[in-house]
C-alpha positions as CSV (number, residue, x, y, z in Angstrom):
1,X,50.6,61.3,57.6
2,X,49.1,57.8,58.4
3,X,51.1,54.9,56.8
4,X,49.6,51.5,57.0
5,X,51.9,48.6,57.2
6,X,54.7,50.5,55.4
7,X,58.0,48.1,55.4
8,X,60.9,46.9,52.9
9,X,61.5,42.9,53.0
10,X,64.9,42.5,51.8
11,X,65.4,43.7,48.3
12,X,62.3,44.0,47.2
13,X,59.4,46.6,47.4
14,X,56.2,45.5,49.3
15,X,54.1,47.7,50.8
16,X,49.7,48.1,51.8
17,X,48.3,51.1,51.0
18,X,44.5,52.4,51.2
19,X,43.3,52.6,46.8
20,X,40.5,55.9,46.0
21,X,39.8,55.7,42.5
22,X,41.3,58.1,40.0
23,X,38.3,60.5,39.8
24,X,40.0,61.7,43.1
25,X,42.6,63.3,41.6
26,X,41.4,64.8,38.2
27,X,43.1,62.4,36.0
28,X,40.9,60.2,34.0
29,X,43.3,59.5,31.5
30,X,44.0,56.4,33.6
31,X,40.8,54.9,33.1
32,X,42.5,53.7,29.9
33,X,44.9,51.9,31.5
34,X,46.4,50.0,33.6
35,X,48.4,52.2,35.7
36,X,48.6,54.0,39.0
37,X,49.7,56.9,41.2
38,X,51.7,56.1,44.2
39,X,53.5,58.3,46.6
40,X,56.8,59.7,46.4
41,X,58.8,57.6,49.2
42,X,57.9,54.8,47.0
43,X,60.1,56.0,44.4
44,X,62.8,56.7,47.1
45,X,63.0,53.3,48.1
46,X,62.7,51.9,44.2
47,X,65.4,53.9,43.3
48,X,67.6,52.9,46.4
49,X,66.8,49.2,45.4
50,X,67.7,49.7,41.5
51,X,64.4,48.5,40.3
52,X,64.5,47.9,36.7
53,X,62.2,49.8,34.1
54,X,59.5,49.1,33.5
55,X,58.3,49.0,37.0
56,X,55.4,46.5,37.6
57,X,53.6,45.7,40.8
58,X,51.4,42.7,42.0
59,X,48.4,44.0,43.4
60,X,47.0,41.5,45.9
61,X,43.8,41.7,48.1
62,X,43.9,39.6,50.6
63,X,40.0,39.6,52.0
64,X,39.0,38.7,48.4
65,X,41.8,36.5,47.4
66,X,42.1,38.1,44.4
67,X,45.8,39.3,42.5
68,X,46.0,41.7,39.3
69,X,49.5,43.1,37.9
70,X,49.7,47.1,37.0
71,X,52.5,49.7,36.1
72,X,53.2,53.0,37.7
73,X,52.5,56.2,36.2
74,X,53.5,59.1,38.4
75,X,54.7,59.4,42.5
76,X,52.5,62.4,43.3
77,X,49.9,60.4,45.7
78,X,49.5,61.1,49.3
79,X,51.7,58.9,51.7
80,X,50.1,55.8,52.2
81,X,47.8,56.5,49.3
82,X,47.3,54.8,45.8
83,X,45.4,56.2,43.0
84,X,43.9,53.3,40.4
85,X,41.7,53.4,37.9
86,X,38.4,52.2,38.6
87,X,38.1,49.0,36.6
88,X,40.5,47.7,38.4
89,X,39.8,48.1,41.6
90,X,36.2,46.6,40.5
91,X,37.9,43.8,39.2
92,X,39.8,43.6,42.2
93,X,36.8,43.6,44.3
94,X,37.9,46.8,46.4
95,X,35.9,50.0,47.8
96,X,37.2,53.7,48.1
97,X,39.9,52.9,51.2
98,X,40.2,49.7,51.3
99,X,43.3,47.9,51.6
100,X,45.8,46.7,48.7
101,X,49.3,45.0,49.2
102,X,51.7,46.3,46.3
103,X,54.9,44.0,45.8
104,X,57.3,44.7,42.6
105,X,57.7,41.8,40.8
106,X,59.8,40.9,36.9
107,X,56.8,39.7,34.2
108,X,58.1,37.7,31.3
109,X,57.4,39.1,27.7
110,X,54.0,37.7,26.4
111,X,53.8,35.9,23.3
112,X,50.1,34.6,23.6
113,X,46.9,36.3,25.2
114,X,43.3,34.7,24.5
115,X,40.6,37.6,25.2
116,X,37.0,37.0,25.3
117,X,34.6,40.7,24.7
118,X,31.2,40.3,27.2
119,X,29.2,41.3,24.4
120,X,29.3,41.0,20.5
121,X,29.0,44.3,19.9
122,X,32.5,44.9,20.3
123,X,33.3,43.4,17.2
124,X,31.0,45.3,15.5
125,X,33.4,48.0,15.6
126,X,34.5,48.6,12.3
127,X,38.7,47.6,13.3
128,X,38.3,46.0,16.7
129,X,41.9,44.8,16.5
130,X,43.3,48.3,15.9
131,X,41.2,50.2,18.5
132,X,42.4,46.9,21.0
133,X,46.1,47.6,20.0
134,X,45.9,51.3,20.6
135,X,44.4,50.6,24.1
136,X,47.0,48.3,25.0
137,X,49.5,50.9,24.5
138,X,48.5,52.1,28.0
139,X,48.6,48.9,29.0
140,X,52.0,47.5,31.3
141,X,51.0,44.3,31.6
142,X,48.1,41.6,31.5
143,X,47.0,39.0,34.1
144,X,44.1,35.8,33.0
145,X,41.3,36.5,35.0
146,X,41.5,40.0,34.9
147,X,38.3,42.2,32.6
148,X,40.1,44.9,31.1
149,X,37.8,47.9,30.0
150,X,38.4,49.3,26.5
151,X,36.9,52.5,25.6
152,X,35.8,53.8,22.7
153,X,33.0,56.0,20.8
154,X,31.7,57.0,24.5
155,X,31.1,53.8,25.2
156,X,33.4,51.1,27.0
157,X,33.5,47.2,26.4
158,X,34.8,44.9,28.7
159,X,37.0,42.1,27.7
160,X,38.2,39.1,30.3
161,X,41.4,37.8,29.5
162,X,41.0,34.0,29.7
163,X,44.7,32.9,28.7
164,X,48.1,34.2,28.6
165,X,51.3,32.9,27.6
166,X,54.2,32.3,28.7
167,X,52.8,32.7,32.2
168,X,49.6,33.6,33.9
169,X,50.9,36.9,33.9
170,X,52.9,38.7,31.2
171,X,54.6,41.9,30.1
172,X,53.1,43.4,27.0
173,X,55.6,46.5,26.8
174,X,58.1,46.9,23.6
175,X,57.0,42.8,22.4
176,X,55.3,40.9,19.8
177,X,51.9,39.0,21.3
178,X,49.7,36.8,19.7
179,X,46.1,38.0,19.9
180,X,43.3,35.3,19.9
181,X,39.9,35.9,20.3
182,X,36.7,34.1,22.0
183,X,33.2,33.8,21.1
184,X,31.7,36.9,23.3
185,X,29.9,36.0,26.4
186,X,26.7,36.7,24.7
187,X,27.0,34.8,21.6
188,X,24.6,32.4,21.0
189,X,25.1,30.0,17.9
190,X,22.4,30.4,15.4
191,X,20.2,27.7,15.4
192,X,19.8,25.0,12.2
193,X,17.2,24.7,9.9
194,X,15.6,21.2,9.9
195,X,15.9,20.1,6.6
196,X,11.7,19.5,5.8
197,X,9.0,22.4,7.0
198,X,7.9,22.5,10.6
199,X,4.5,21.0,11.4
200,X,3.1,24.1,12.3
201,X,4.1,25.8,8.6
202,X,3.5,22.9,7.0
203,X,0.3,22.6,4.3
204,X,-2.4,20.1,5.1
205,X,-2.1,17.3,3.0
206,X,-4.9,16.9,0.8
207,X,-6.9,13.8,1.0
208,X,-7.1,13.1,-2.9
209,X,-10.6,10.8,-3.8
210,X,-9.5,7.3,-4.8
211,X,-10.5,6.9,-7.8
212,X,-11.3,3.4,-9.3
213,X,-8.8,2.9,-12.0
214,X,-10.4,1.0,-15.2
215,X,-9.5,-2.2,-15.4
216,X,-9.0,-5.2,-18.7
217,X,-12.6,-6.3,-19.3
218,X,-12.0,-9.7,-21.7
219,X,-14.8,-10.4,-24.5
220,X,-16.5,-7.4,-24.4
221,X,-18.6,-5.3,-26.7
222,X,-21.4,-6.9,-29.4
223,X,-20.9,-9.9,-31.5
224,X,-21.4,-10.4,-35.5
225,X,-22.1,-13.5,-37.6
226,X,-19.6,-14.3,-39.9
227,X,-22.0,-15.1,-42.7
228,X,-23.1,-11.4,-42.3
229,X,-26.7,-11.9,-41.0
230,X,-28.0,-10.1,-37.9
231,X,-28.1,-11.7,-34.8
232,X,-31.7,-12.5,-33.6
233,X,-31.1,-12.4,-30.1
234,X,-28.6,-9.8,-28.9
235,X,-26.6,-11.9,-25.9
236,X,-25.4,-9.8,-23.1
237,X,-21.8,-8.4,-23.1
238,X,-19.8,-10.7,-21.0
239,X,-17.5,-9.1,-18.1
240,X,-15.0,-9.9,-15.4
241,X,-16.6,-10.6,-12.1
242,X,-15.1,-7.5,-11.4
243,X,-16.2,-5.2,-13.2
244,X,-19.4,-4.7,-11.6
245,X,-17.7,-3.1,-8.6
246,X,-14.7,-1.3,-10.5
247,X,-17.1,0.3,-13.6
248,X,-20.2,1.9,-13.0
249,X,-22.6,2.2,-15.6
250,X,-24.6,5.3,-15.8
251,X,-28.4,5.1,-15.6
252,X,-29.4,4.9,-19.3
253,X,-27.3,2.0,-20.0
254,X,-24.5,3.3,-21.0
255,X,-21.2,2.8,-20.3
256,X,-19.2,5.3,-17.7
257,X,-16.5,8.1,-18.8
258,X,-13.7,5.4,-17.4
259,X,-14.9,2.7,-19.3
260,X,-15.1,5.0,-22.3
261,X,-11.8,6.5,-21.8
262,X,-10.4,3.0,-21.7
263,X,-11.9,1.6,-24.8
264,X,-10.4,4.6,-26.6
265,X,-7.4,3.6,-25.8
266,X,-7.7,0.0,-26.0
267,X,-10.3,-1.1,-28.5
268,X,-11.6,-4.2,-26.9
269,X,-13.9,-7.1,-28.6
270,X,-15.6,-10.3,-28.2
271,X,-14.7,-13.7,-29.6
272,X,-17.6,-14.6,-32.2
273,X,-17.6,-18.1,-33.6
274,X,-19.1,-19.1,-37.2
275,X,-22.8,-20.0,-37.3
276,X,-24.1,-23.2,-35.5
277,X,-24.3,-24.9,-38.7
278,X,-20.5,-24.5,-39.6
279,X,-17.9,-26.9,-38.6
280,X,-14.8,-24.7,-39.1
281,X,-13.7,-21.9,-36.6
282,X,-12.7,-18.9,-37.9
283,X,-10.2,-16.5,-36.6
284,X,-12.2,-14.1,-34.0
285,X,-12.7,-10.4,-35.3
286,X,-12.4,-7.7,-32.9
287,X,-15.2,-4.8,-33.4
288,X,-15.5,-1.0,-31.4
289,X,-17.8,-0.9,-28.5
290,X,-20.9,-0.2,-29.8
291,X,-24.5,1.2,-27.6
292,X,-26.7,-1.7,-27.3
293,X,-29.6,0.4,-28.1
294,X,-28.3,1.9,-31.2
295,X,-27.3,-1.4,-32.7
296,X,-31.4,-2.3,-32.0
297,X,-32.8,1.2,-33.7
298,X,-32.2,1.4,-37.3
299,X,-28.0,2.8,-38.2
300,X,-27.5,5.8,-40.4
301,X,-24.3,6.4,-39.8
302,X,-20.9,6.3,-41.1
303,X,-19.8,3.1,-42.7
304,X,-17.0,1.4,-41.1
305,X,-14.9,-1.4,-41.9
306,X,-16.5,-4.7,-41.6
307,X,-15.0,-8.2,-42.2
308,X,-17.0,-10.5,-44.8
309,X,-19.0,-8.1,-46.9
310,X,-20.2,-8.4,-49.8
311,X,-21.8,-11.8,-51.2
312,X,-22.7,-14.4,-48.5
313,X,-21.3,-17.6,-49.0
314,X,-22.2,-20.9,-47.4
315,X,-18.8,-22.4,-45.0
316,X,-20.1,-26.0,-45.9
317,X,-19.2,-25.5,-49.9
């Protein structure tokens, strides 16, 4: 039987052996775990050196630098032969017979462990935290760095441990550990809404026509003697400068729809003074905005209010 760098270095265990993955051996239930098979004149010299139980063993490969922690679950390997389960020795970094150095070593009992699932769907599970406390039960101990595998449903998630406490390695065996967890390695935050509607979505804005708004025309409309006789000349309405430009008139001399709509609501009038004769002012009457051809063509219509009907009197006495 070929032993590779087989010794005992005081009163401790330490000793290289070639790993094969447990598939050698027909025993996949250590897939689930984090144990493995050594051979029997390991136990001899454990038992000579009154290891305490639990046993726990570094696991250090020294081409790759890297260092995990395990238990032991049988002594039924080949001399100078491990069995481990294959997640580890991918975490490891190691190939079917390559080298490992296995040293027993005393872990603290955890209290803390910060895990971090590679992909969300792990927590889509309906009780991820009691499928990951029944797979720990196989579990000796736990080591940050390390991606432990976690089967279930036929399908297996990987989960790194990123933090442990007391120590960068820990017992979990027979003690109370915090469990945190990380956002998964594929997580992406979702991103936020901007509060007003992207350019692309948003509606055109619609160009609305500007229209003129109507605006206070002063001394407009027709005048009317106060001694009741009809004008013989019919002056023009006066208007604002402006009014030209702000109200068109339509082409048979009438006035337009805004300038209708705002005599409607404002009646508007002109200032008329007594006849040229009189001396006295009298107070100014205002009268509706009346068509400058109907006031020319003879009036049937309704009778309105009108100020100084009736009997015409003279305003000199």
């Amino acid at each position: 039987m070929f032993f590779e760098g087989y010794g005992y270095h005081g009163t401790s265990f330490e000793q290289t052996y070639r790993c094969y993955p447990a598939s050698f051996i027909d025993k996949p239930q250590l897939e689930s775990g984090d144990k493995i098979i050594m051979p029997p004149s390991a136990l001899d010299r454990l038992a000579s050196l009154h290891i305490d139980y639990p046993m726990l063993f570094e696991l250090r490969n020294a081409a790759a630098e890297r260092v995990s922690h395990c238990g032991v679950l049988e002594f039924i390997a080949e001399e100078g032969m491990i069995y481990m389960p294959y997640w580890m020795m991918e975490n490891m970094l190691l190939q079917e017979g390559d080298t490992v150095r296995v040293k027993n070593v005393t872990l603290p009992k955890g209290t803390y462990v910060k895990l971090q699932p590679h992909t969300k769907d792990f927590l889509d599970i309906s009780n991820p935290k009691a499928i990951l406390e029944t797979t720990l039960r196989n579990f000796s101990c736990l080591t940050t760095g390390d991606s432990i595998m976690v089967a279930y449903n036929n399908k297996k998630y990987y989960i790194d441990i990123i933090e442990s406490k007391p120590s960068n390695a820990i017992s979990i065996i027979e003690t109370d550990c915090e469990v945190d967890f990380a956002p998964p390695l594929d997580y992406k935050e979702p991103e936020r809404l901007a509060p007003s509607v992207p350019t692309s979505k948003a509606p055109a804005p619609v160009e609305e026509e500007a229209v003129p708004e109507p605006k206070f025309n002063p001394f407009t409309g027709v005048g009317r003697r106060l001694d009741g006789k009809s004008l013989k000349h019919q002056s023009p309405p006066v208007s604002s400068p402006t009014s030209k430009d702000k109200q068109p008139e339509a082409a048979n001399g009438r006035p337009s729809a805004a300038s209708t709509s705002q005599t409607t609501r404002q009646p508007q009038g002109k200032l008329v003074f007594g006849s040229t004769t009189s001396h006295g002012q009298k107070e100014p009457q205002k009268e509706p905005l009346k068509d400058a051809k109907q006031e020319q063509a003879p009036k049937k219509e309704e009778p309105k209010f009108q100020a100084f009907t009736g009997k015409k009197y003279s305003l000199k006495g």
